[in-house]
Structure formats: C-alpha cells, structure tokens
N, C-alpha and C positions, 0 to 999 in steps of 0.2 A: 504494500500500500504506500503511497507516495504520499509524505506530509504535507501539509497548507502550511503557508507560510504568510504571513502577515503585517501589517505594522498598525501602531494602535498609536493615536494624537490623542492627547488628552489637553483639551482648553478650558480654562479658566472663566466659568459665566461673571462672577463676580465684578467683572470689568464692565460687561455691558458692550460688547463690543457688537459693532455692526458685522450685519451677514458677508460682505466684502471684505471686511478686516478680520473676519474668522477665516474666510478662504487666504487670503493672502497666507494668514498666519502658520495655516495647517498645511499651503502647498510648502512655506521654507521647510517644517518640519520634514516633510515628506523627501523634497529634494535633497536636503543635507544628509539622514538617517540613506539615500538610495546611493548618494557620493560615497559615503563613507563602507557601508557595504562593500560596493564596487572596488573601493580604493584595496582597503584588504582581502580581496577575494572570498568572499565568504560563500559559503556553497548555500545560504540560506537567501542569498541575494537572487542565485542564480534558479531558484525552486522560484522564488516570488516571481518572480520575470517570466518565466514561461506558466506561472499559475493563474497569469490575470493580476498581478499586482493588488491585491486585496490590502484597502487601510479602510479601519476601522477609526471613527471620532466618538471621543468619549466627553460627557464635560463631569470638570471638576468644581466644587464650589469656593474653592477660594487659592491663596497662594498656600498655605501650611499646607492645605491638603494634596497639593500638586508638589510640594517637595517631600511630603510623605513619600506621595506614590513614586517619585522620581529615586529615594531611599530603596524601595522595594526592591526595585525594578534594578535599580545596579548592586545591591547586595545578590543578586539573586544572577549576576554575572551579563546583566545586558547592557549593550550599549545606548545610552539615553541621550539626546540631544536638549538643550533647552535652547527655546527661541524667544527673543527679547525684540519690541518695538520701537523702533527710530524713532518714534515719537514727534511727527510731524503731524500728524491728524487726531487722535482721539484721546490718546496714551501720552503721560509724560515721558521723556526719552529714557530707555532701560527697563522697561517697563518688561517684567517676563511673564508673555500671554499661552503658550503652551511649552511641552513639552511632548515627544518621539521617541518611539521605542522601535526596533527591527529593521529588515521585517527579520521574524523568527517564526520559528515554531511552534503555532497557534497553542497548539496541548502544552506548551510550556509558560505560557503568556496568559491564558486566559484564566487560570486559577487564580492569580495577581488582576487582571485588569477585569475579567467580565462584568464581576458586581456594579461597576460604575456604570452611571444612566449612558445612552446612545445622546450624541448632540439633536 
C-alpha cells in the first residue's frame, strides 16, 4: 500500500485576517515547506508530488496555541516552517500568521494535527 502524504497549515483566526491574506499566507507556507523538501531530497516530497499534492488548512485560535502545536510537531521530528507578515496591509510587520508542516506521512501527522477545526 502506498502512503498519502500531506502537508497541514495551520492559521491563526485570532488575527482576523482577510480571505486573501489567509491564501497568500498558507501558499508561503506551502511553497517554503515544498522548497525545503525538494532541497533535501526527501522521499516524502517525492510520494506528495505524484499523490496530488494534498495540504490540509487547519485554524488555530491564537499565537500560544500555534507555538504549542509548532512544539509538537518538531518534538515529534518534523520539519515546521513559520511564516511571519510584512506587515504592509493588515498585520503589524512580524506578525506570525501560520505555520507548515510536511508534506509527510498523513498516519504520522494526523494523531498531532486532526483534532484541530478544518479553516
């Protein structure tokens, strides 16, 4: 059986962010987490890519709880990207709106991330 492979954004409602500035926000995640994959040859990158590229958006309700999950998530040996807002429109500059994970191996990711709501 051939694993699914995934990547899971998890955004910050707390901010109030516009439906534009969530997408923007979740493609950096998504671009950086697919760079950094690539960069190291990860065989988990190369399962996503031929699986349909599967990301899942999750929201979080505030910043603790997004560096909770950020805690989990690289204790537990993934790599996590955080992405921070230039701060030219909505957000003061630095502002950290989500954060990335994978992609990886959904059966390993989803006992950490499922519980959290779908955005």
């Amino acid at each position: 059986m051939v694993k699914d492979s995934k990547m899971v954004i998890a955004v910050r409602k707390d901010l109030d962010l516009g439906k534009g500035k969530i997408a923007v926000q979740v493609a950096h995640a998504a671009v950086t987490l697919a760079l950094h994959a690539k960069k190291y040859e990860r065989a988990d990158f190369k399962r996503w890519i031929k699986g349909g590229q599967k990301k899942v958006v999750i929201k979080i309700a505030s910043l603790e709880e997004l560096f909770s999950l950020k805690e989990k998530l690289e204790s537990s040996g993934f790599y996590v990207c955080q992405i921070s807002d230039a701060g030219y429109t909505q957000v003061p500059p630095n502002t950290v709106t989500c954060i990335g994970v994978g992609p990886a191996d959904s059966e390993k990711l989803d006992p950490i991330t499922s519980s959290y709501p779908l955005l």
